[in-house]
N, C-alpha and C positions, 0 to 999 in steps of 0.2 A: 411763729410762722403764720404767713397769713392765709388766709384760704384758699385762695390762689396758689398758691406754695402747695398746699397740701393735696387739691385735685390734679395739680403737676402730677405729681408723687405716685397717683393713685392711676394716674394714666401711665405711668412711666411702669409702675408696675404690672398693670394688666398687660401692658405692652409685652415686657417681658417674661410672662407668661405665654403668650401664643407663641412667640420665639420658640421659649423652650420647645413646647407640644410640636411644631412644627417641625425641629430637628430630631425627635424622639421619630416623629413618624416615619422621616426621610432615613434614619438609622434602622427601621423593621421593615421600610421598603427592601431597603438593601442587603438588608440580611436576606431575606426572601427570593432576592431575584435568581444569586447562585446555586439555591436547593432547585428552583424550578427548572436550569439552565439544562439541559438533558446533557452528561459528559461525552463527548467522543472519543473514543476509545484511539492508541497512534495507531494499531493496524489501519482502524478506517480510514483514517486521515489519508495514510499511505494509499490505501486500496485505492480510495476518489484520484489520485494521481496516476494510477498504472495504466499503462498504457498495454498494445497488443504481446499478449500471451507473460504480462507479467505479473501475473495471479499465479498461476501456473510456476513458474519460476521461486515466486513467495512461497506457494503449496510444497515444492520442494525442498527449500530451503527450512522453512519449518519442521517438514519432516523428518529434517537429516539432521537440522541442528538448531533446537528450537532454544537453548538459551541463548546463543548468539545472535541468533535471528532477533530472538527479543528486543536485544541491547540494539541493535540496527537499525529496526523498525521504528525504535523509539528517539534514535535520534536525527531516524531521516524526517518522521513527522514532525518533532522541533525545526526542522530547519525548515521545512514545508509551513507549518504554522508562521513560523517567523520571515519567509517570504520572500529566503533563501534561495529556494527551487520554486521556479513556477512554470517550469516545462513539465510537457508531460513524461514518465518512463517508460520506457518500455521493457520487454524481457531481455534482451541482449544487455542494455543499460545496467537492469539491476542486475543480471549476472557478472558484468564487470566488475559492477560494487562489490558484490558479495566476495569474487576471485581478489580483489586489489585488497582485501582487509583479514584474507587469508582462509576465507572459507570456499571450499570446492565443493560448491553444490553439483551434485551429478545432475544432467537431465536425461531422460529417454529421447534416445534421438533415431529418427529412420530417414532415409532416402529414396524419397521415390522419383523413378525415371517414366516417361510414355511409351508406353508397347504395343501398339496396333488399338490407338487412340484412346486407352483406358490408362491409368495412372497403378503402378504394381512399384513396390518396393524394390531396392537394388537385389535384395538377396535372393528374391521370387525370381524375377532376371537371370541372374547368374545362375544359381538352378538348370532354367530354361533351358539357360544357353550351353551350358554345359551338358545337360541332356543333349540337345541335339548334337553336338560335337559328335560324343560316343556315340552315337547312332549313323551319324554319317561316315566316320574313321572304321565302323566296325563294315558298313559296308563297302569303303573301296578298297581296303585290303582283302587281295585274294586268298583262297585258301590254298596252299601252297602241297600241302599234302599229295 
């Protein structure tokens, strides 16, 4: 070989040298990068999506049936992560879901009506109203006696 030949050789090897080093390092980048990557957990995923009063509805649902919820939650985030859903929910929405997959999340429900321009529940109403009935029936029925 001639010398030429052999400083070839000698470039060709240092050469591959910093190759190697340079894949080694881009392989401890990368190991690195998913330790640092903080995980989101699917409820959050879910929560960033909910819309009005359906935390509330999840809060129930959890409460009343928190394995299934689980399984739920985690496959509505898959499908949220993957890009599936990208509207927002709301609580009506997720209580369909929960009903159409067989689970009957109860909610605390009340109605309120306007009563002399304040907001009062139906059953404080009814009440009301029913008092004064009795009070008006008791007085125009005469005493007969």
């Amino acid at each position: 070989m001639t010398e030429e030949d052999k400083e070839l050789e000698l470039l060709k090897a240092k050469r591959m040298l910093e190759m190697q080093k340079n894949i080694s390092q881009r392989q401890r980048i990368e190991d690195v990068k998913p330790v640092s990557a903080p995980q989101v957990s699917a409820r959050d995923v879910v929560l960033k999506q909910l819309g009005y009063r359906g935390e509330e509805v999840l809060q129930n649902a959890e409460a009343q049936f928190p394995n299934e919820t689980r399984v739920v939650v985690e496959k509505l985030a898959e499908l949220i992560k993957g890009g599936d859903i990208a509207e927002i929910i709301d609580g009506g929405k997720l209580l369909a879901l929960f009903r159409s997959v067989g689970i009957r999340v109860r909610m605390n429900t009340t109605i309120s009506v306007e009563q002399d321009g304040k907001m009062v529940s139906w059953s404080d109403k009814l009440k009301g109203d029913s008092k004064s009935l009795s009070e008006s029936s008791s007085e125009e029925i005469p005493d007969v006696s």
